[in-house]
Every structure is written in C-alpha cells, then in structure tokens.
SESEZA-130782 format. One line per field, with one value per atom (N, C-alpha, C, O): residue number from 1; residue in three letters; atom name; y, x, z. Coordinates in steps of 0.02 Angstrom, whole numbers, padded with zeros to 5 digits. Each point is the difference from the previous one (the first is absolute). Last residue first. Layout:
<pts>
num <- [NUM;...]
residuo <- [ALA;...]
atomo <- [CA;...]
c2 <- [Y;...]
c1 <- [X;...]
c3 <- [Z;...]
</pts>
This chain:
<pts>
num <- [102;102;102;102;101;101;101;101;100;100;100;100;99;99;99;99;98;98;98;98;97;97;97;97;96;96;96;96;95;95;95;95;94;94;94;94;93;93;93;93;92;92;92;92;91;91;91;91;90;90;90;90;89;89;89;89;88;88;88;88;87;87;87;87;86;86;86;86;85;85;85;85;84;84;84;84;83;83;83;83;82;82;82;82;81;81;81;81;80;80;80;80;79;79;79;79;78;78;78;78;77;77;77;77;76;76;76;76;75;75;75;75;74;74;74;74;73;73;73;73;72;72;72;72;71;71;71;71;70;70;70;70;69;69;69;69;68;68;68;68;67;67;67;67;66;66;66;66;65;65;65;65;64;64;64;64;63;63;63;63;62;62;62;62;61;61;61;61;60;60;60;60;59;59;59;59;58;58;58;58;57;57;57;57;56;56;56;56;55;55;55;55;54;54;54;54;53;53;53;53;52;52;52;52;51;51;51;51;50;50;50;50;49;49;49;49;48;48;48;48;47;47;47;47;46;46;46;46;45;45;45;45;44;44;44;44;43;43;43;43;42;42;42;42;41;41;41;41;40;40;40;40;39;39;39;39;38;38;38;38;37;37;37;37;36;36;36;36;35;35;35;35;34;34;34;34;33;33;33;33;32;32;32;32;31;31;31;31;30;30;30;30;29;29;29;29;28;28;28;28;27;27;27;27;26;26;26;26;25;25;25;25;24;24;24;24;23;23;23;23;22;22;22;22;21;21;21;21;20;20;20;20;19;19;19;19;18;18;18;18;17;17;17;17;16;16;16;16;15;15;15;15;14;14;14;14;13;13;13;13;12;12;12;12;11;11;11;11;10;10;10;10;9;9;9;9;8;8;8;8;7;7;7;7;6;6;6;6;5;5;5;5;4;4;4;4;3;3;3;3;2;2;2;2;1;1;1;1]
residuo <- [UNK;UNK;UNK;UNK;UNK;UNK;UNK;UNK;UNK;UNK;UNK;UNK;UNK;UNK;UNK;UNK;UNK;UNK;UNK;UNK;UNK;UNK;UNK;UNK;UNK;UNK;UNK;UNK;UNK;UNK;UNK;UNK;UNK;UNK;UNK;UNK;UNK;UNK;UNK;UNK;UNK;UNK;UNK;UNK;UNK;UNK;UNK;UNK;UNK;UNK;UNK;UNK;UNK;UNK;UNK;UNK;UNK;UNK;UNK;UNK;UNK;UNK;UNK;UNK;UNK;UNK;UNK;UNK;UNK;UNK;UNK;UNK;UNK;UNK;UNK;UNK;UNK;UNK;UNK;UNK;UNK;UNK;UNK;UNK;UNK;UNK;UNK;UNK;UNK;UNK;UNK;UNK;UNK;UNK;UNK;UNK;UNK;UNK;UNK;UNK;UNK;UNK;UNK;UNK;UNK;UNK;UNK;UNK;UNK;UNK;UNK;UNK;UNK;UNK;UNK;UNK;UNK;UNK;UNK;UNK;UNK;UNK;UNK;UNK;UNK;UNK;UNK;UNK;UNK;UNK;UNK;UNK;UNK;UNK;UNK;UNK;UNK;UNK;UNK;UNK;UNK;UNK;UNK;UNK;UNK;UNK;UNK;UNK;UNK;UNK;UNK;UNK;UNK;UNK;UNK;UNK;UNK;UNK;UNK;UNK;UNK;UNK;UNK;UNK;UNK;UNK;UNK;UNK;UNK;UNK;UNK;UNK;UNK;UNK;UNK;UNK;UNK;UNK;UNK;UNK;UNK;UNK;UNK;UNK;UNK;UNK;UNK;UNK;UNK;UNK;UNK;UNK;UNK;UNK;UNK;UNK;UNK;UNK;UNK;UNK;UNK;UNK;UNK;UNK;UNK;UNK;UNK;UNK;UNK;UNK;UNK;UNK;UNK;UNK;UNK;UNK;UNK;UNK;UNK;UNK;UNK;UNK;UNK;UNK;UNK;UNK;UNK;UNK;UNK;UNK;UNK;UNK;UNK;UNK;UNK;UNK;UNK;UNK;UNK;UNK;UNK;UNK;UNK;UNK;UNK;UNK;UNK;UNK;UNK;UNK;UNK;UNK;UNK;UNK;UNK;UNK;UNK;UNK;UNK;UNK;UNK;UNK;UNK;UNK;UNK;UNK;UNK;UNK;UNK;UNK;UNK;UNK;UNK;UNK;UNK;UNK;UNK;UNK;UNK;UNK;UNK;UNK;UNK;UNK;UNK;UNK;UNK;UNK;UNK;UNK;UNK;UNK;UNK;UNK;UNK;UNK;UNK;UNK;UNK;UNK;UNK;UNK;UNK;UNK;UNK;UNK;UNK;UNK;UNK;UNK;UNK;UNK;UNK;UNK;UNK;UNK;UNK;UNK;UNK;UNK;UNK;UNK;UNK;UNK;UNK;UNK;UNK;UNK;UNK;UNK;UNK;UNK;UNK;UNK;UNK;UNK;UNK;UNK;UNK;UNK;UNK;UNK;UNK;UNK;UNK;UNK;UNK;UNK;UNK;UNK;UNK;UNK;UNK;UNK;UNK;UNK;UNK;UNK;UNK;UNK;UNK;UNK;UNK;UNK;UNK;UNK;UNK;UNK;UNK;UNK;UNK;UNK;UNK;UNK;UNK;UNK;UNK;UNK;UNK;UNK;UNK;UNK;UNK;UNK;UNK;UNK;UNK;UNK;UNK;UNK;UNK;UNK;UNK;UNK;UNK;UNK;UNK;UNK;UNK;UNK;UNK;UNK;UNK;UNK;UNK;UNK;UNK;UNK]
atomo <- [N;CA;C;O;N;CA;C;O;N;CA;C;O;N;CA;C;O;N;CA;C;O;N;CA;C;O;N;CA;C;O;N;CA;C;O;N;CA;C;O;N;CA;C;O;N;CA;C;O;N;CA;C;O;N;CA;C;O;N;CA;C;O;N;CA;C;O;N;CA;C;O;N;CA;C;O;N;CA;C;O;N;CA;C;O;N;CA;C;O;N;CA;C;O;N;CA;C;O;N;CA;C;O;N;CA;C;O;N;CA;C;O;N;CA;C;O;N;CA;C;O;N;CA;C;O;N;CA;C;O;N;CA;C;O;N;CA;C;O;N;CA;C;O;N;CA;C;O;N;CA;C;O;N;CA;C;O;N;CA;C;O;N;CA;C;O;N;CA;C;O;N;CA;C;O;N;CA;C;O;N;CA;C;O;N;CA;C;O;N;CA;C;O;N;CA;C;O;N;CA;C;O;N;CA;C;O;N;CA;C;O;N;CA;C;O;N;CA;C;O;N;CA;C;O;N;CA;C;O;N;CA;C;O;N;CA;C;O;N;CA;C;O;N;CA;C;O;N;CA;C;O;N;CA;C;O;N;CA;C;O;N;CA;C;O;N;CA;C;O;N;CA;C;O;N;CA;C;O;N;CA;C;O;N;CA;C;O;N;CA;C;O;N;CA;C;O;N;CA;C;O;N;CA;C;O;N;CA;C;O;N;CA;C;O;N;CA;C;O;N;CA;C;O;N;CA;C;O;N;CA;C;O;N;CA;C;O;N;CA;C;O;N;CA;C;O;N;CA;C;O;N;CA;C;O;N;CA;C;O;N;CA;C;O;N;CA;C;O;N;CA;C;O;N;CA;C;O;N;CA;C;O;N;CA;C;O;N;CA;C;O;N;CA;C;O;N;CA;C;O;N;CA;C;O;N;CA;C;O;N;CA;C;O;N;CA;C;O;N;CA;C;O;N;CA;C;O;N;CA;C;O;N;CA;C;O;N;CA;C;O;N;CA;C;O;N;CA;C;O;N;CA;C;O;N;CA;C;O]
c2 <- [05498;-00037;-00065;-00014;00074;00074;-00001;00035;-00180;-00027;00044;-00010;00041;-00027;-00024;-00057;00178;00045;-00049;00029;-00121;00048;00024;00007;-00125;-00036;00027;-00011;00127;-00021;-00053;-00001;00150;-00052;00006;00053;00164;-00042;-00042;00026;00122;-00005;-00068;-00053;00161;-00016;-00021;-00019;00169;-00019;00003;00044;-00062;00085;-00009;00023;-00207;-00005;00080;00007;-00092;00028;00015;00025;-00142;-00034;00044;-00025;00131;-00042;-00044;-00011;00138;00033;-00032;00020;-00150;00027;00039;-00009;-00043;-00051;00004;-00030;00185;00028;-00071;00006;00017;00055;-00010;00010;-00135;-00026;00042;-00012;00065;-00051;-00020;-00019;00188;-00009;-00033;00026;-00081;00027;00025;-00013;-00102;-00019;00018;-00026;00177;-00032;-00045;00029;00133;-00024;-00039;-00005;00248;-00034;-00083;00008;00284;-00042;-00045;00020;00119;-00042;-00024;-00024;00105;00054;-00028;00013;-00104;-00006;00037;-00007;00024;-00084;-00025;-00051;00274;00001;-00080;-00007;00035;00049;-00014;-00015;-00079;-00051;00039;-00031;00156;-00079;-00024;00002;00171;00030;-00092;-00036;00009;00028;00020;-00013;-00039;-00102;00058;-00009;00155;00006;-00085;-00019;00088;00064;-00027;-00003;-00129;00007;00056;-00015;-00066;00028;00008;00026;-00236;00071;00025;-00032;-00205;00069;00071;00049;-00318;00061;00053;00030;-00207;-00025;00090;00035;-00049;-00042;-00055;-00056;00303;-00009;-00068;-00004;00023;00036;-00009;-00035;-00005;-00058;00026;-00034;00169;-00061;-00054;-00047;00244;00013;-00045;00009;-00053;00013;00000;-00033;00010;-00047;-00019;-00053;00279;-00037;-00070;-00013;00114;00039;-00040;-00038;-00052;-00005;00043;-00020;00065;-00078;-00022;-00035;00265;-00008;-00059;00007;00021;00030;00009;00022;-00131;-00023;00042;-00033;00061;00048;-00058;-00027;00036;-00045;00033;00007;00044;00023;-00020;00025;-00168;00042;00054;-00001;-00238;00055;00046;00018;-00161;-00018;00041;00006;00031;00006;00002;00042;-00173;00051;00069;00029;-00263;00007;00064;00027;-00065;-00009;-00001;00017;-00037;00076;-00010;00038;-00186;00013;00051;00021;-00025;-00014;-00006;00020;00051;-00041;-00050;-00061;00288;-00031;-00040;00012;00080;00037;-00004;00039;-00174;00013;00040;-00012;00004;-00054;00005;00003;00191;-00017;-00070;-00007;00060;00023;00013;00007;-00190;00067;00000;-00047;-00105;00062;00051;00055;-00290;00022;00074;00027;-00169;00067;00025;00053;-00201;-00034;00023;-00033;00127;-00054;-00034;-00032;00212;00023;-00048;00008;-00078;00027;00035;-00008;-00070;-00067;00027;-00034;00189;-00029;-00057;-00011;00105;00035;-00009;00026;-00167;00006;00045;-00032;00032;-00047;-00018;-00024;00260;-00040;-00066;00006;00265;-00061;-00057;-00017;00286;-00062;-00053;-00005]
c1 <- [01768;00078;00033;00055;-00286;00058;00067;00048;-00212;-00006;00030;00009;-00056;00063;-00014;00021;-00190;00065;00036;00053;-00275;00041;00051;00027;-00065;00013;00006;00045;-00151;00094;00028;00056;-00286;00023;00061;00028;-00164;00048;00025;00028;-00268;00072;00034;-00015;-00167;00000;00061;00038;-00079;-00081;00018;-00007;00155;-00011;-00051;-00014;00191;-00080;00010;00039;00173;-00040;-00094;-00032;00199;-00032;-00030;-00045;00170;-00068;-00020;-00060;00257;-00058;-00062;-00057;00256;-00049;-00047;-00054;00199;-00055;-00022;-00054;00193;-00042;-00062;-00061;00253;-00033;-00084;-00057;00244;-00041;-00038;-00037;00185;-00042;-00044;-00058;00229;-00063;-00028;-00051;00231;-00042;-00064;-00057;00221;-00033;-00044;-00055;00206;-00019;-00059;-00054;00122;00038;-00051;-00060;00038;-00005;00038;00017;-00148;00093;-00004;-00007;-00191;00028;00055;00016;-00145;00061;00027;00055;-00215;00037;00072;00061;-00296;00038;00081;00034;-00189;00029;00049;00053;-00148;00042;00046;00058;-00263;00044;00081;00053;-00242;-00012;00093;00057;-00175;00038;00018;00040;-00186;00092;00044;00060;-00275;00011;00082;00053;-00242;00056;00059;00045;-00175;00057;00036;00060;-00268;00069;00063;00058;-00227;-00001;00060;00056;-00135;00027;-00024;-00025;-00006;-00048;00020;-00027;00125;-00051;-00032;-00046;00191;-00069;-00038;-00050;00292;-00015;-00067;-00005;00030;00030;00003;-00012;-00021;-00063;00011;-00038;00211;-00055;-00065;-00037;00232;00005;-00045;-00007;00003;-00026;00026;-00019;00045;-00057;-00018;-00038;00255;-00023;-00072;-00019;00119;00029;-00041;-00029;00025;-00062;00021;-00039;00157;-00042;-00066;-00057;00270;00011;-00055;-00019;00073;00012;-00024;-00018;00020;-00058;00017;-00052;00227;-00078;-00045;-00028;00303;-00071;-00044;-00013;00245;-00027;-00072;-00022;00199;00013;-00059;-00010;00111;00020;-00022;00040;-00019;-00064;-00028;-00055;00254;00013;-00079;-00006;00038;00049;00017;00030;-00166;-00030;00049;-00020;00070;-00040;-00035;-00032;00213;00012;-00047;00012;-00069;00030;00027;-00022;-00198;00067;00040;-00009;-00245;00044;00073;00017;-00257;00037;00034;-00009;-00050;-00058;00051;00029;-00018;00052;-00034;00000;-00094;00072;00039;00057;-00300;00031;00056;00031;-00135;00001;00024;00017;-00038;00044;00033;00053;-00203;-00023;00064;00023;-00065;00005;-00012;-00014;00057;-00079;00004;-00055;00259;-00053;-00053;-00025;00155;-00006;-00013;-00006;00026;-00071;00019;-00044;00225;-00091;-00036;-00052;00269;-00021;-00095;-00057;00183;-00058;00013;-00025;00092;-00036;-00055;-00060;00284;-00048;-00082;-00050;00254;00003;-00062;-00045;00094;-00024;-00022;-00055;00080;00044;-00075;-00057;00067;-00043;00030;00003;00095;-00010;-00029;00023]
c3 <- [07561;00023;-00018;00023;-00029;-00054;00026;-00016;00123;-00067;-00051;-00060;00300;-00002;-00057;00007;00036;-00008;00009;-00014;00007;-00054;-00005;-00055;00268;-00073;-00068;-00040;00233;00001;-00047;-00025;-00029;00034;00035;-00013;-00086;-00029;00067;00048;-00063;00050;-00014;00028;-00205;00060;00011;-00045;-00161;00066;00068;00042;-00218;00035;00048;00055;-00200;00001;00081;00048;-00237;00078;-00031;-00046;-00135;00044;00072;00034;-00203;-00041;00050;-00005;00099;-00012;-00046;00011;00059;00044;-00007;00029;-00240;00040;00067;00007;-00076;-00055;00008;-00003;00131;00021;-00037;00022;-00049;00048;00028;00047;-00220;-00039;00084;-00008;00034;-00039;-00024;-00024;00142;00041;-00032;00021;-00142;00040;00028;-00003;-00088;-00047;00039;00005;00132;-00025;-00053;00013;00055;00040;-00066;-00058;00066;-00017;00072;00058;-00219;00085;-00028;-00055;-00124;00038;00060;00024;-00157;-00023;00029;-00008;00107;00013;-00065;00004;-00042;00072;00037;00030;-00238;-00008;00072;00016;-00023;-00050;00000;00005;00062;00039;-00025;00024;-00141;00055;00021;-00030;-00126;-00032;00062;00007;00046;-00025;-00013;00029;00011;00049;-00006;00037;-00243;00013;00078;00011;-00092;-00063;00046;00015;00172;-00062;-00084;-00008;00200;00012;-00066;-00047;00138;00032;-00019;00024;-00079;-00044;00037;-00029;00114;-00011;-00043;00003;00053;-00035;-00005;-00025;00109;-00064;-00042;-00060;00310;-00058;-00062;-00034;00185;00006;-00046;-00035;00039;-00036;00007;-00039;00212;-00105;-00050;-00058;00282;-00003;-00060;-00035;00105;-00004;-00022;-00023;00059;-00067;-00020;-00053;00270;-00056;-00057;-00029;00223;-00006;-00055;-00012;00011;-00018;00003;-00047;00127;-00058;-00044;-00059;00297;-00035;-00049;-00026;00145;00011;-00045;-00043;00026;-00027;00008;-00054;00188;-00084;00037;00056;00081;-00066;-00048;-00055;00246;-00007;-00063;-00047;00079;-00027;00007;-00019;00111;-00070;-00054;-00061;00316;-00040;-00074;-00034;00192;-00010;-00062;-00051;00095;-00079;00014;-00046;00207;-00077;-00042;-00058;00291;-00027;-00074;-00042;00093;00037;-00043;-00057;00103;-00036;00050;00056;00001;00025;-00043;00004;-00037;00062;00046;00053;-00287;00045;00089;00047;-00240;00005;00040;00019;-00039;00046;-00013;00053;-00155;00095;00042;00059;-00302;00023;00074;00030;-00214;00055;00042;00032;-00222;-00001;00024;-00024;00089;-00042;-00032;-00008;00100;00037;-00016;00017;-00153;00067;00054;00052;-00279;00006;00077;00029;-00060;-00001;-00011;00033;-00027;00082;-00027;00023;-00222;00060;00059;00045;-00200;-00015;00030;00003;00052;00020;-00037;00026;-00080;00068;00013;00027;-00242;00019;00066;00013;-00081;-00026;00031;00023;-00115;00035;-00019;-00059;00053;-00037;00047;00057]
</pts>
C-alpha cells in the first residue's frame, strides 16, 4: 500500500530511486523499503497518455484496471491522478514542480 509518507519521499526524490537510498535518512530509506519505482513510474506514464488521449480504447481499460488495483490511500490517489495530468515527458521537471505535489 502507497501511503502518504511515501508518496512525498517519491516527489521529493524526483522519483529516482538512486537518491533515496543515496542520501536519505535511514527512516525514510526504510520507510521505501519495498515500494515498486517502476511500477509508479509506468502507471504514471499511462495515465499521462490516457489523460491527453494517446491510447487505445482497450490499453485506456488495462490502464485504468491497472491504477484501480494499486492499493494506496484515498489521497494518495487523487495526487497521483493530478501529477500524472500535469508530468510534461519532454523536459527535466523543476524543483519547484516537485515541491508543488507536496
């Protein structure tokens, strides 16, 4: 389950797994312990498509299926579901973007 706590360790690690266990401290290394980076980041992907229209009828069902099955907290999805309509893929997300999902 994707709690709140691990939620803003990933926007406050840009979502790269290498700075958390870089130069995190032991409790929040600890506390993500476990949590699927490459899960969060494809998910994040195919909801960013999904909500500018790029997908196909069928993979929009997987998509959806799949983000229905994450077990994570009420909250946590709703900020999931506005980081993903807002990640721009192009280019390398500010520090100001990411402290704005927090």
């Amino acid at each position: 389950m994707i709690t709140e706590k691990q939620w803003k360790i990933f926007v406050d690690c840009k979502g790269d797994a290498d700075i958390i266990f870089r130069s995190a401290r032991k409790k929040e290394q600890a506390l993500m312990e476990g949590f699927d980076w490459g899960l969060i980041w494809e998910l994040l992907q195919d909801l960013h498509m999904l909500y500018n229209d790029l997908l196909s009828e069928e993979y929009k069902k997987k998509t959806l299926a799949k983000f229905e099955s994450l077990e994570c907290e009420p909250l946590v999805r709703d900020k999931i579901v506005e980081y993903a309509k807002n990640l721009n893929v192009r280019e390398k997300p500010s520090r100001s973007f990411w402290r704005k999902w927090w």
